[in-house]
C-alpha positions as CSV (number, residue, x, y, z in Angstrom):
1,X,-16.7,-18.2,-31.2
2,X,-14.6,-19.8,-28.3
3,X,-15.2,-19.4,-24.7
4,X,-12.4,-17.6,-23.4
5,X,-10.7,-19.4,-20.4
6,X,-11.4,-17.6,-17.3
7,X,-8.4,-15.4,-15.3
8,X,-7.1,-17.0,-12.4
9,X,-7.1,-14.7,-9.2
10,X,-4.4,-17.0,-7.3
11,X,-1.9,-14.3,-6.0
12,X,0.4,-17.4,-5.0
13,X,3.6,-17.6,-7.1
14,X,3.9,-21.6,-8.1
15,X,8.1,-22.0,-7.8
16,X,7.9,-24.2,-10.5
17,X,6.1,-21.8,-13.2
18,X,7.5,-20.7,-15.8
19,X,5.8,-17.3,-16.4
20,X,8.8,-14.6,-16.4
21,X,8.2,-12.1,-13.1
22,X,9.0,-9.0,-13.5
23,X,12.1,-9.3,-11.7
24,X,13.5,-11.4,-14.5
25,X,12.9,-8.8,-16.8
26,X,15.1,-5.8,-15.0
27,X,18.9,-5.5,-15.6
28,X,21.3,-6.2,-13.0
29,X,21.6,-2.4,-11.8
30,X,17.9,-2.4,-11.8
31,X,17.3,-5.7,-9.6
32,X,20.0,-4.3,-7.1
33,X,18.4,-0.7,-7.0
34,X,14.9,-2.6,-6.7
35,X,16.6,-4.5,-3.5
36,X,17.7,-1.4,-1.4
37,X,16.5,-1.1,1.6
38,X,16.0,3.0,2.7
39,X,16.8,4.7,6.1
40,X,14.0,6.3,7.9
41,X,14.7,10.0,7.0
42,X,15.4,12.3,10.0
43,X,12.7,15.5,9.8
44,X,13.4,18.7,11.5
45,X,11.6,21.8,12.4
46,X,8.8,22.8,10.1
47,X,8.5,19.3,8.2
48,X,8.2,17.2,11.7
49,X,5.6,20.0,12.5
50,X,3.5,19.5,9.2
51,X,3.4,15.4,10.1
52,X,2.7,15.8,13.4
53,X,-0.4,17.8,12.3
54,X,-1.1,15.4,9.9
55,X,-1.1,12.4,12.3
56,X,-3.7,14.9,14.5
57,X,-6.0,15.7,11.6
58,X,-6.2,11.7,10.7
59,X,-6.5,10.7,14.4
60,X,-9.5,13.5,14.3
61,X,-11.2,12.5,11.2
62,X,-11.5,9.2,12.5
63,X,-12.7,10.1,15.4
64,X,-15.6,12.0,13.3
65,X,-16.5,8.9,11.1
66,X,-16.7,6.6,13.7
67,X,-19.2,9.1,15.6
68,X,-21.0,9.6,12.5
69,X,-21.5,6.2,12.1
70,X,-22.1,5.0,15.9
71,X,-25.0,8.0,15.7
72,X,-26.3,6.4,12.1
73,X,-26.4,3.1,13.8
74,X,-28.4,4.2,16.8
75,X,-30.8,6.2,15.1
76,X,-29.9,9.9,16.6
């Protein structure tokens, strides 16, 4: 039985590789729909609301975990 060779974790693309990326493998629609850029969408009433709430309940549950951990740390 053969050792297999072992996987490389190197995230860097070589430019002169010849493995096919994924790019090369959409059609020309695709590759241009995969290139749009999107506006930031504009939320009114009830939907700005619900972010804004969420953006409070993150800032607050960070807020708790840091305690938790400060008073694990200390000892309390």
């Amino acid at each position: 039985m053969e050792a297999e060779a072992p996987i490389s974790r190197d995230c860097t693309a070589d430019p002169d590789d010849e493995q096919p990326t994924i790019l090369d493998a959409l059609e020309p629609d695709q590759l241009v729909a995969a290139k749009r850029r999107f506006r930031r969408r504009h939320l009114r009433g009830v939907t700005r609301a619900l972010m804004w709430g969420l953006r409070l309940y993150v800032l607050f549950a960070l807020v708790v975990v840091v305690d938790r951990i400060v008073q694990t740390l200390v000892g309390q």
